[in-house]
CHARMM internal coordinates of N, CA and C (Angstrom, degrees):
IC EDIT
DIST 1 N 1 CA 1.4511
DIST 1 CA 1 C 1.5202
ANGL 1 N 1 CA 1 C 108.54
DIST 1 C 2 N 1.1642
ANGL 1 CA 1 C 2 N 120.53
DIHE 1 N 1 CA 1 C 2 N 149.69
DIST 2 N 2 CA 1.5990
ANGL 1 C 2 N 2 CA 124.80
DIHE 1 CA 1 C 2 N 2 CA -155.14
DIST 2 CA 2 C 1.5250
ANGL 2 N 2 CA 2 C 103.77
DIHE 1 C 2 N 2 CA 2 C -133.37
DIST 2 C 3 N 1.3600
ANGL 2 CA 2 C 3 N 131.63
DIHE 2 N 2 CA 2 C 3 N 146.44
DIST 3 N 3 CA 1.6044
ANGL 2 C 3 N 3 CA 116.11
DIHE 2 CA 2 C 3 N 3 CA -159.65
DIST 3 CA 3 C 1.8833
ANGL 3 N 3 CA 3 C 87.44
DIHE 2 C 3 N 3 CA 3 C -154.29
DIST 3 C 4 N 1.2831
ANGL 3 CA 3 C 4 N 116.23
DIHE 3 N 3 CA 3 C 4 N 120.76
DIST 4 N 4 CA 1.2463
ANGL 3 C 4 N 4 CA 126.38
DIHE 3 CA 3 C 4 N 4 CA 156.54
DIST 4 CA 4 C 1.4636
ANGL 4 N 4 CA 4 C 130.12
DIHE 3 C 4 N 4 CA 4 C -28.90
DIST 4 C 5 N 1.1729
ANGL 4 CA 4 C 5 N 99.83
DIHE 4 N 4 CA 4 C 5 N -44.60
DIST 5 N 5 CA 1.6168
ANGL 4 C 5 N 5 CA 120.08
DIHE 4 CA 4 C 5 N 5 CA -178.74
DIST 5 CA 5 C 1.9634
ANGL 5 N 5 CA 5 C 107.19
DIHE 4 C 5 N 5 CA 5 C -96.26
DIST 5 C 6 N 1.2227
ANGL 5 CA 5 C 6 N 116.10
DIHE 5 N 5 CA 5 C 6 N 152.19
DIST 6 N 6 CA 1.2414
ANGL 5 C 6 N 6 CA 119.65
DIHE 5 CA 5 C 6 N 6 CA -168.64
DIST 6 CA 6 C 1.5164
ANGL 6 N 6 CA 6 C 103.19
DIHE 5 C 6 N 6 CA 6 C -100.44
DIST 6 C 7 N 1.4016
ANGL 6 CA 6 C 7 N 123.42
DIHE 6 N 6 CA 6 C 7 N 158.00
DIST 7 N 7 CA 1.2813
ANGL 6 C 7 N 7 CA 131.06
DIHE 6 CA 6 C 7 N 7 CA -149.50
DIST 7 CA 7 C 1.8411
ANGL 7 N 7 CA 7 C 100.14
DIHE 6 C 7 N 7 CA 7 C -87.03
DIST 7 C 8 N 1.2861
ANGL 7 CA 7 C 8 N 112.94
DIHE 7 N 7 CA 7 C 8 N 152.49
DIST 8 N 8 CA 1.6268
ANGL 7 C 8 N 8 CA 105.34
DIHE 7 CA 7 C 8 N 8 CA -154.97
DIST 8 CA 8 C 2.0470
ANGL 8 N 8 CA 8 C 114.10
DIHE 7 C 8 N 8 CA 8 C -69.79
DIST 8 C 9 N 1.3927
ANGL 8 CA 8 C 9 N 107.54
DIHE 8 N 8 CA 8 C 9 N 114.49
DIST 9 N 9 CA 1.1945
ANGL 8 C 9 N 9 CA 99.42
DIHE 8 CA 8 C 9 N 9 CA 176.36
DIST 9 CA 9 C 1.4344
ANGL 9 N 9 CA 9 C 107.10
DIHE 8 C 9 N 9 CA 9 C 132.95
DIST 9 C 10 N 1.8337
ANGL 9 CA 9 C 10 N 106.78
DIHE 9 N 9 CA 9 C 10 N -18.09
DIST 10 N 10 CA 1.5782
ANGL 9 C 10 N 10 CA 113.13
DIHE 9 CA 9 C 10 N 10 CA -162.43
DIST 10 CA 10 C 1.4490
ANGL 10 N 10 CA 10 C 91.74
DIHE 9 C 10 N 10 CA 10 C -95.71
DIST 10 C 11 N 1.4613
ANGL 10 CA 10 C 11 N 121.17
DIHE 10 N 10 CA 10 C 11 N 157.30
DIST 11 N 11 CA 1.6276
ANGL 10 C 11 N 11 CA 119.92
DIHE 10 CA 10 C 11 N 11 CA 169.40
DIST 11 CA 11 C 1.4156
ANGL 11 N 11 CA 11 C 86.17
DIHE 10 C 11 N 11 CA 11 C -122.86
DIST 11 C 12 N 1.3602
ANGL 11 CA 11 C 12 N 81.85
DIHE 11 N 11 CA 11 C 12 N 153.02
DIST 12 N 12 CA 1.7746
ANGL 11 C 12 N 12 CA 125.27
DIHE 11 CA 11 C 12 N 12 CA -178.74
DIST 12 CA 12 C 1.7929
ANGL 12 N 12 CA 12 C 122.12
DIHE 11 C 12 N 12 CA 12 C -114.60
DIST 12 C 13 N 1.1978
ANGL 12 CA 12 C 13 N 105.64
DIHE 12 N 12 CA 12 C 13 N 103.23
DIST 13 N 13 CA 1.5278
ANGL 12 C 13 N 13 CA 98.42
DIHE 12 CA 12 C 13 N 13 CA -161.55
DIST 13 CA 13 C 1.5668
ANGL 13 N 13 CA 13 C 92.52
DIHE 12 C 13 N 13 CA 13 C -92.73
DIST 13 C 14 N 1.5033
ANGL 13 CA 13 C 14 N 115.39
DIHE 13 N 13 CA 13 C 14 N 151.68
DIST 14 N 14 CA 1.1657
ANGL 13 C 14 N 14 CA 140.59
DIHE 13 CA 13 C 14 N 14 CA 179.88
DIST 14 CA 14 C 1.3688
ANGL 14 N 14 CA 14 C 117.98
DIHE 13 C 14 N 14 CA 14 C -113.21
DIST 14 C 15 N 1.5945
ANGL 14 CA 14 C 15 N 127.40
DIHE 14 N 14 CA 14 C 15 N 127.21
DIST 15 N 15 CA 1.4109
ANGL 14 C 15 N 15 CA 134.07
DIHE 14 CA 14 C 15 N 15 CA -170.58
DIST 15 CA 15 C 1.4844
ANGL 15 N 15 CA 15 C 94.50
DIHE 14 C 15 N 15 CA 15 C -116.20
DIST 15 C 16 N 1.5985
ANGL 15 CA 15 C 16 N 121.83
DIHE 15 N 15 CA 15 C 16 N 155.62
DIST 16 N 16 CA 1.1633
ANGL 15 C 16 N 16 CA 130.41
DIHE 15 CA 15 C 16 N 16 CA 157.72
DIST 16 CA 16 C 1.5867
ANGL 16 N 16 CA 16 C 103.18
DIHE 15 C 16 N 16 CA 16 C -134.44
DIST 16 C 17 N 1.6396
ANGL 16 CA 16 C 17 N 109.15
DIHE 16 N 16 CA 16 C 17 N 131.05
DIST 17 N 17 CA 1.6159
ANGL 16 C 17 N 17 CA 110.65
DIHE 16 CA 16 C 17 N 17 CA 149.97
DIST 17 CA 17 C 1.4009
ANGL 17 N 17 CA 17 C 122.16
DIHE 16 C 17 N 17 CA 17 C -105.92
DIST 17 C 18 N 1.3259
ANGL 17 CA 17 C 18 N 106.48
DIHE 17 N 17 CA 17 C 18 N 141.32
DIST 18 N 18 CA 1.4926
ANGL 17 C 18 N 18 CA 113.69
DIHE 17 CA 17 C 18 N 18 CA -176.58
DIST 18 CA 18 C 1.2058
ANGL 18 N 18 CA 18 C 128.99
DIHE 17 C 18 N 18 CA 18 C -132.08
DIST 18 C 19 N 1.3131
ANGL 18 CA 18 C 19 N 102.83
DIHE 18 N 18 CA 18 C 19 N 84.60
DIST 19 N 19 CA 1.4034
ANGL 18 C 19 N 19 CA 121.99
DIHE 18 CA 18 C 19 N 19 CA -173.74
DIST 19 CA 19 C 1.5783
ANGL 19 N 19 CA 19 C 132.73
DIHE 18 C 19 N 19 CA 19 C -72.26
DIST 19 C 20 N 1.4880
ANGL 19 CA 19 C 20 N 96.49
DIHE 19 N 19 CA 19 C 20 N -4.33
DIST 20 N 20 CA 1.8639
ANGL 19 C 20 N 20 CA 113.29
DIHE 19 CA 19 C 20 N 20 CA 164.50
DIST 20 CA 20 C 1.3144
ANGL 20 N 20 CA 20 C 99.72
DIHE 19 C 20 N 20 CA 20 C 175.59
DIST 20 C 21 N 1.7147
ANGL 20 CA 20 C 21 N 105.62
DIHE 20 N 20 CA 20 C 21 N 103.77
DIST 21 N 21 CA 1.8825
ANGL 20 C 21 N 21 CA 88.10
DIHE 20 CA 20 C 21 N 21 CA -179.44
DIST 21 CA 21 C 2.2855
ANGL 21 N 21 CA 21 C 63.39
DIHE 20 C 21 N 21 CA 21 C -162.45
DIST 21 C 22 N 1.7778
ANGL 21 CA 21 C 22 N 94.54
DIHE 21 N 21 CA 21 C 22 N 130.84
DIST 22 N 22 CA 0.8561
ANGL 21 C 22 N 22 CA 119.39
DIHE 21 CA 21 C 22 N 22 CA -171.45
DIST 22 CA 22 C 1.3563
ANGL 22 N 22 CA 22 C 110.53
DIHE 21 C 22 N 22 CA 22 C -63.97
DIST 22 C 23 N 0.8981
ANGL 22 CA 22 C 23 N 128.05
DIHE 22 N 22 CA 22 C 23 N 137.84
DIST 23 N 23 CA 2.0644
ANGL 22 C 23 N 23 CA 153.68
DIHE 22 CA 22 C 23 N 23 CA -179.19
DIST 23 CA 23 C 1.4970
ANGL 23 N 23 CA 23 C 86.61
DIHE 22 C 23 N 23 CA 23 C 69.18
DIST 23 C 24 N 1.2610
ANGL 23 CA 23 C 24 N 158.75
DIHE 23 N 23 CA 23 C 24 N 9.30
DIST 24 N 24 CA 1.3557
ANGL 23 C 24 N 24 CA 129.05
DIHE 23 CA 23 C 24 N 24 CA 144.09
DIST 24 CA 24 C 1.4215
ANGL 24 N 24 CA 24 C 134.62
DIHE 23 C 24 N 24 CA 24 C -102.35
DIST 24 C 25 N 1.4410
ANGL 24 CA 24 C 25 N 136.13
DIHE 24 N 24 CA 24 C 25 N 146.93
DIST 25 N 25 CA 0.9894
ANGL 24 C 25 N 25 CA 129.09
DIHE 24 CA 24 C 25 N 25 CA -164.71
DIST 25 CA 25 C 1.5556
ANGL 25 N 25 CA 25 C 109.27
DIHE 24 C 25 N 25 CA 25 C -67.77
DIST 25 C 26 N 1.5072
ANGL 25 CA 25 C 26 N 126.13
DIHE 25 N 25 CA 25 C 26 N 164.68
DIST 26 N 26 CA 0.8313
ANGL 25 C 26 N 26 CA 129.86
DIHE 25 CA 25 C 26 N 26 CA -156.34
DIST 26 CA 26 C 1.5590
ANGL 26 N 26 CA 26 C 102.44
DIHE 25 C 26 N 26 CA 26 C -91.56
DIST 26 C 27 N 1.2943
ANGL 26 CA 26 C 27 N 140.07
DIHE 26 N 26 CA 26 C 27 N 112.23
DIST 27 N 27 CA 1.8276
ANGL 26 C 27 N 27 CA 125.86
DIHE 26 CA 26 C 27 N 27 CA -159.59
DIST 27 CA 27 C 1.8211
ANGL 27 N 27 CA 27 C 110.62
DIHE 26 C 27 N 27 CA 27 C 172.83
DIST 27 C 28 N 0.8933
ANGL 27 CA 27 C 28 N 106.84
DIHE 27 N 27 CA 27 C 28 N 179.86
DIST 28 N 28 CA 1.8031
ANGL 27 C 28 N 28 CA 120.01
DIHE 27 CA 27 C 28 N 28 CA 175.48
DIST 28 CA 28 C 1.1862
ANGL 28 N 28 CA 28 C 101.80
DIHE 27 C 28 N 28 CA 28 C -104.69
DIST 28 C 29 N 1.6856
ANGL 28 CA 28 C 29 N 116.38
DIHE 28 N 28 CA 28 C 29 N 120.30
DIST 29 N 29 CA 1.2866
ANGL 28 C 29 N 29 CA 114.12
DIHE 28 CA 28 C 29 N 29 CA 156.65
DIST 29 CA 29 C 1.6044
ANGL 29 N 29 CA 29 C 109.84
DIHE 28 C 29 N 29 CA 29 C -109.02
DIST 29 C 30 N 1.6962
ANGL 29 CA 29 C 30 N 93.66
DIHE 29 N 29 CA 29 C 30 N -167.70
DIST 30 N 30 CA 1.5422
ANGL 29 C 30 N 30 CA 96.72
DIHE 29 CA 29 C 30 N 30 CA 172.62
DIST 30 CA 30 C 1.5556
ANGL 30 N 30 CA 30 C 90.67
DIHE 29 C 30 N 30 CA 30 C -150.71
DIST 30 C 31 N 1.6419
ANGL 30 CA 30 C 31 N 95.99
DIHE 30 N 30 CA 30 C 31 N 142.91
DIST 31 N 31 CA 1.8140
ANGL 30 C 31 N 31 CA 101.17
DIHE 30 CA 30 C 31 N 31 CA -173.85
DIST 31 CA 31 C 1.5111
ANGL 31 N 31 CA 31 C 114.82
DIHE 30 C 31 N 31 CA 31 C -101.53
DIST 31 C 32 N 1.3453
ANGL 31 CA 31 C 32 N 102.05
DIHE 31 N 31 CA 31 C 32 N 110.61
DIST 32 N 32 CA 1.3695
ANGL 31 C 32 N 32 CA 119.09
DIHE 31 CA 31 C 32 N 32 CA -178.86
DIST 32 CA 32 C 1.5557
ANGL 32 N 32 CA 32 C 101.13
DIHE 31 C 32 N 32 CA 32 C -52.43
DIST 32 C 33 N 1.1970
ANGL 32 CA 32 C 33 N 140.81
DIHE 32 N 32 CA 32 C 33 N 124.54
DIST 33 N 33 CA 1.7769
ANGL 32 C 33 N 33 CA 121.51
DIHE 32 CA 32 C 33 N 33 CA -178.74
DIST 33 CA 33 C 1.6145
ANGL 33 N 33 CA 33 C 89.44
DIHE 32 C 33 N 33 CA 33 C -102.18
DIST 33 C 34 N 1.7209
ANGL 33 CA 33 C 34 N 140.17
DIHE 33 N 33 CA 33 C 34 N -35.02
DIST 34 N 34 CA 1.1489
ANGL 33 C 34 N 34 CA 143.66
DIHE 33 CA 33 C 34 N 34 CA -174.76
DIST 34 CA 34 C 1.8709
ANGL 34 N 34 CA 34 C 92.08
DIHE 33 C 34 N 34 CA 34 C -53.11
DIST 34 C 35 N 1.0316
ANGL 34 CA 34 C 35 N 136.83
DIHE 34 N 34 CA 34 C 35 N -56.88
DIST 35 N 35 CA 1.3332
ANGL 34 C 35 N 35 CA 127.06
DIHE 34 CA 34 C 35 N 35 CA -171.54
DIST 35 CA 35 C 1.4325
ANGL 35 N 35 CA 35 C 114.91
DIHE 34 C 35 N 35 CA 35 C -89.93
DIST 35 C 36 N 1.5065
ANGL 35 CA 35 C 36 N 104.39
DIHE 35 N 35 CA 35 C 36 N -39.14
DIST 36 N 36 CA 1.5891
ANGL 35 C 36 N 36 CA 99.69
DIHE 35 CA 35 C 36 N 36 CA -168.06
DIST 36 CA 36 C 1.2159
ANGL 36 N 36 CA 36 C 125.88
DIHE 35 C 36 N 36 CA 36 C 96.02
DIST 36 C 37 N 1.7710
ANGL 36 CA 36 C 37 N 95.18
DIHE 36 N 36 CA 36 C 37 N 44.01
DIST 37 N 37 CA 1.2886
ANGL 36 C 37 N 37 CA 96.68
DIHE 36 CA 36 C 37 N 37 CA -154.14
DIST 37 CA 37 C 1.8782
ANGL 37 N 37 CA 37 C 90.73
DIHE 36 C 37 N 37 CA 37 C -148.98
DIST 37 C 38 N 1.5694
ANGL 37 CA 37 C 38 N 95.36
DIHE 37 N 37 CA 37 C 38 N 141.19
DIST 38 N 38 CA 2.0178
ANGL 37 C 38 N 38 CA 104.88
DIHE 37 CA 37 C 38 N 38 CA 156.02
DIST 38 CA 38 C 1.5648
ANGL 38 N 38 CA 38 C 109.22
DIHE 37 C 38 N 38 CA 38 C -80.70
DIST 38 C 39 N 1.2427
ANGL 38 CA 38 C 39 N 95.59
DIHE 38 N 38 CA 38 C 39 N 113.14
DIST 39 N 39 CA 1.8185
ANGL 38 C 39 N 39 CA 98.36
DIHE 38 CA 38 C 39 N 39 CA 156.21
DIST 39 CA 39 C 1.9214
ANGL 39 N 39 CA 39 C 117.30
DIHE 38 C 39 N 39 CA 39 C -100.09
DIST 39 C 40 N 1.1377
ANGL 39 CA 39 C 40 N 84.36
DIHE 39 N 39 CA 39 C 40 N 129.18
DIST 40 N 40 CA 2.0986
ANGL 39 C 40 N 40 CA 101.81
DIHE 39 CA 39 C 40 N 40 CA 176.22
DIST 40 CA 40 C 1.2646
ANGL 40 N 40 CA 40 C 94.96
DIHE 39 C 40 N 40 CA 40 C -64.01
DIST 40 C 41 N 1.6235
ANGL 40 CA 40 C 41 N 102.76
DIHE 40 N 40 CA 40 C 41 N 112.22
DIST 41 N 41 CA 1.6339
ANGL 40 C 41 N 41 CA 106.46
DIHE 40 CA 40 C 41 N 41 CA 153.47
DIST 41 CA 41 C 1.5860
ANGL 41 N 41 CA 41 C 120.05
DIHE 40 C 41 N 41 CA 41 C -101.90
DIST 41 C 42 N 1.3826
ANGL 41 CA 41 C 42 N 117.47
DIHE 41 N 41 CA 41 C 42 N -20.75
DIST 42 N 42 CA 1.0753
ANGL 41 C 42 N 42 CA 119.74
DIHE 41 CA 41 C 42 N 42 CA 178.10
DIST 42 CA 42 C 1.5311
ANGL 42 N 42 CA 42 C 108.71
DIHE 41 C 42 N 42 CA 42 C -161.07
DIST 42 C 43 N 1.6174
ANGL 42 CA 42 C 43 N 114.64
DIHE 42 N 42 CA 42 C 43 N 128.29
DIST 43 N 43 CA 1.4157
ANGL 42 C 43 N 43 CA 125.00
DIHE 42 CA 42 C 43 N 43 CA 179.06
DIST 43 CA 43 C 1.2345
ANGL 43 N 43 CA 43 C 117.31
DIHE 42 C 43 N 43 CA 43 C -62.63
DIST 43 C 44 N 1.5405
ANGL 43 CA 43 C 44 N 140.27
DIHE 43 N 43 CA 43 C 44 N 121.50
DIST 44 N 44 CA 1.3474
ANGL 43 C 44 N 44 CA 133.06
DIHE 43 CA 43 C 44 N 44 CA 161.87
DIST 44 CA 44 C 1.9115
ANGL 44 N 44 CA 44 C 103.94
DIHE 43 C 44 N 44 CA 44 C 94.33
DIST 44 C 45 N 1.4622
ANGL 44 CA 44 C 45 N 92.36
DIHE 44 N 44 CA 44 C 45 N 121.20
DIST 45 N 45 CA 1.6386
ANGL 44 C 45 N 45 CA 99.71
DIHE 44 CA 44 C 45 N 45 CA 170.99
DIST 45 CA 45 C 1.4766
ANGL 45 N 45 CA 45 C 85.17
DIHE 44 C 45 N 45 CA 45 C -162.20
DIST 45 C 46 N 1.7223
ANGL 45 CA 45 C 46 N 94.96
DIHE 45 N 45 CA 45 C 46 N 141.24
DIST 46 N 46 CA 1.2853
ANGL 45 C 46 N 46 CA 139.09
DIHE 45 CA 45 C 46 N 46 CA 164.79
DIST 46 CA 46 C 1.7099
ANGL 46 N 46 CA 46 C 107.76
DIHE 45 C 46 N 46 CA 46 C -70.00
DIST 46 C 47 N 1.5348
ANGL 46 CA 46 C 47 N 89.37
DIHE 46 N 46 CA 46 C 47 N 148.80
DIST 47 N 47 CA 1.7324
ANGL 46 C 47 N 47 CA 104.71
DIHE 46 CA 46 C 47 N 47 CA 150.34
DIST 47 CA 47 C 1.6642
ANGL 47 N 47 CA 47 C 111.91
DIHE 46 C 47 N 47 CA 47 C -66.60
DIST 47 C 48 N 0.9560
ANGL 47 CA 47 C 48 N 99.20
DIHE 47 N 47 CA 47 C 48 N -43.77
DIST 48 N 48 CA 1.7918
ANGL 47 C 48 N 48 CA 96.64
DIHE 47 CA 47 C 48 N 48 CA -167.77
DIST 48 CA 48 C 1.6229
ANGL 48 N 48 CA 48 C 103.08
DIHE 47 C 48 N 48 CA 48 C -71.02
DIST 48 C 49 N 1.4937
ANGL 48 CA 48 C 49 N 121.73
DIHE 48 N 48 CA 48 C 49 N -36.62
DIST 49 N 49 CA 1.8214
ANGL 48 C 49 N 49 CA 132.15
DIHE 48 CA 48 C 49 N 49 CA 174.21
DIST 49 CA 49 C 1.4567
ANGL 49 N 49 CA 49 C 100.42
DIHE 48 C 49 N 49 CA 49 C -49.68
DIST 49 C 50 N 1.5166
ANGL 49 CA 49 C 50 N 122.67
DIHE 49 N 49 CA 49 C 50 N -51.80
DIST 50 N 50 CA 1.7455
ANGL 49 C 50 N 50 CA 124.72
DIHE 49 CA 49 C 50 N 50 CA 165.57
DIST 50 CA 50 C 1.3871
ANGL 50 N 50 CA 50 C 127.26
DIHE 49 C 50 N 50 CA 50 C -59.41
DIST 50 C 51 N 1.3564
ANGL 50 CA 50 C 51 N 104.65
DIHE 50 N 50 CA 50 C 51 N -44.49
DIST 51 N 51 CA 1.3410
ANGL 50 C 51 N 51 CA 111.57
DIHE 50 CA 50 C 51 N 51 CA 164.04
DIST 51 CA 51 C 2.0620
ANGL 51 N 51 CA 51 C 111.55
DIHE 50 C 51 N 51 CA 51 C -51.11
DIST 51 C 52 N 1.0944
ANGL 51 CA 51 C 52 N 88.61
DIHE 51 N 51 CA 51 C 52 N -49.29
DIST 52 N 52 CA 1.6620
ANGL 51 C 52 N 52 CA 86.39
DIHE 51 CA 51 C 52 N 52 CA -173.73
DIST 52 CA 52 C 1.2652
ANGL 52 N 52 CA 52 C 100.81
DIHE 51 C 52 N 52 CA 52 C -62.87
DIST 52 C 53 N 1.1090
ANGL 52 CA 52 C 53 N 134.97
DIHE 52 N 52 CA 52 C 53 N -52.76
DIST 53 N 53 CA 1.5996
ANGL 52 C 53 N 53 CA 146.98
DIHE 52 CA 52 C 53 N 53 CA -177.01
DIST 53 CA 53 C 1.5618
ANGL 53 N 53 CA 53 C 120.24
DIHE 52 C 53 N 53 CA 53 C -15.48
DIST 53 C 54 N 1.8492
ANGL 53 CA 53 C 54 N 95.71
DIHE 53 N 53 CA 53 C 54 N -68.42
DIST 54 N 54 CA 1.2932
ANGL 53 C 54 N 54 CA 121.41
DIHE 53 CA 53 C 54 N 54 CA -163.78
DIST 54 CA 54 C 1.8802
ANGL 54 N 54 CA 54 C 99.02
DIHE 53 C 54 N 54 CA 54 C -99.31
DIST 54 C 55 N 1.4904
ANGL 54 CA 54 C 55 N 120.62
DIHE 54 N 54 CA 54 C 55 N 26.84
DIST 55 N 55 CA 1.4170
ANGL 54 C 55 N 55 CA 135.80
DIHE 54 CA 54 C 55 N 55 CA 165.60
DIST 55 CA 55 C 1.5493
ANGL 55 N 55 CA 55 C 83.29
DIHE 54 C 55 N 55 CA 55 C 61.02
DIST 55 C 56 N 1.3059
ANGL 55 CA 55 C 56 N 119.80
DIHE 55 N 55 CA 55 C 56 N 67.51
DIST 56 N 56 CA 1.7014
ANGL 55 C 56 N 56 CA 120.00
DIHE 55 CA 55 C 56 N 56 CA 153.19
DIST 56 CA 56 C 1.8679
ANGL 56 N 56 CA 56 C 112.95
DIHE 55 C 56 N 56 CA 56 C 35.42
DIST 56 C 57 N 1.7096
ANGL 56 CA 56 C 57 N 94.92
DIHE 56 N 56 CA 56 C 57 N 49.49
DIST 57 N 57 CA 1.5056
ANGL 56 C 57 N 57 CA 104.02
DIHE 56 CA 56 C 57 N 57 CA -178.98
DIST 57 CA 57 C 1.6291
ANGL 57 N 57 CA 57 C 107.77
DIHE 56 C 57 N 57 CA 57 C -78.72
DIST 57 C 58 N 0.7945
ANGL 57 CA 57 C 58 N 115.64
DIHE 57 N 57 CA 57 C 58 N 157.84
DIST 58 N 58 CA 1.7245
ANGL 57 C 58 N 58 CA 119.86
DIHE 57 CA 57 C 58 N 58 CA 179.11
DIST 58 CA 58 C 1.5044
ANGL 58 N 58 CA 58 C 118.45
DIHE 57 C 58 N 58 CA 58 C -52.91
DIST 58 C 59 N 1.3338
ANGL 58 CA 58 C 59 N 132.89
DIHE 58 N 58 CA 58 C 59 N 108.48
DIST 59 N 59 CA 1.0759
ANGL 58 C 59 N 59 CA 123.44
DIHE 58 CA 58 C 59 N 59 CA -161.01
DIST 59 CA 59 C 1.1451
ANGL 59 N 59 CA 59 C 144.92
DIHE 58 C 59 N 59 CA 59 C 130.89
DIST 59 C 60 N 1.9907
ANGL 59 CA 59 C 60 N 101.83
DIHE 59 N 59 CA 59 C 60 N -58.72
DIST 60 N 60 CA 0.9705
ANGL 59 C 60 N 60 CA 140.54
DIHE 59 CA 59 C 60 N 60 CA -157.97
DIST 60 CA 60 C 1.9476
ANGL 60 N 60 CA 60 C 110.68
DIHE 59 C 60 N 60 CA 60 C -64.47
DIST 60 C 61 N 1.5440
ANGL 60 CA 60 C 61 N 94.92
DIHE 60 N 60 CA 60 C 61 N -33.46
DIST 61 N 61 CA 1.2527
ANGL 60 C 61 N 61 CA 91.61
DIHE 60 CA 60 C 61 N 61 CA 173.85
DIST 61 CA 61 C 1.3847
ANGL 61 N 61 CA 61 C 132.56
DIHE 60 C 61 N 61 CA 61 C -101.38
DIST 61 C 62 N 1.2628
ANGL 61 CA 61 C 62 N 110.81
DIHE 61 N 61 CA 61 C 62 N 35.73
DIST 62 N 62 CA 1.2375
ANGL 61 C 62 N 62 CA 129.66
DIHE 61 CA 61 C 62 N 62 CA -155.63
DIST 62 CA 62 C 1.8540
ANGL 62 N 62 CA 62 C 101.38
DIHE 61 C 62 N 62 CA 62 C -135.32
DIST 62 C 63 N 1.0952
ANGL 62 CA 62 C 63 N 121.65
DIHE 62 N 62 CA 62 C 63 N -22.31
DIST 63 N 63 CA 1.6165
ANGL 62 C 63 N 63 CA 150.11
DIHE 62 CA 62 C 63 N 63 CA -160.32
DIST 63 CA 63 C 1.7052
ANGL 63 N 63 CA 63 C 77.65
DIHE 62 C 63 N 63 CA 63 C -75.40
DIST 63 C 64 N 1.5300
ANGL 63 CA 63 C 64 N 110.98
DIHE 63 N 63 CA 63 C 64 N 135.17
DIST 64 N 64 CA 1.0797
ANGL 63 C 64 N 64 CA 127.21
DIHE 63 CA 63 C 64 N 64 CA 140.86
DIST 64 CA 64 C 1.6376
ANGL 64 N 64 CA 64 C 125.52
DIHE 63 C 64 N 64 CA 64 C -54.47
END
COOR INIT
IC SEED 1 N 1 CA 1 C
IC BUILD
């Protein structure tokens, strides 16, 4: 059985790429939730780098 939510006690880290999304640079972060904060892991990501990501799902490279 498979559950959306993570089992009590475990943390779940969250990444965002942003490949055109206005006032942020274009890159991979990772969301600090202890601060509240995006950290830069890597400068510069493509539509097509997302596209590859999410196995070239419909859309995907088109996603802000």
């Amino acid at each position: 059985m498979s559950s959306a939510a993570p089992p009590a006690g475990e943390r779940v880290d969250a990444y965002l790429a942003t490949p055109n999304v206005t006032g942020v640079p274009a890159g991979l972060f990772h969301y600090n939730a202890r601060e509240h904060s995006l950290e830069l892991l890597g400068e510069g990501f493509t539509h097509a780098e997302a596209g590859a990501l999410c196995a070239h799902r419909e859309g995907t490279d088109q996603a802000a």
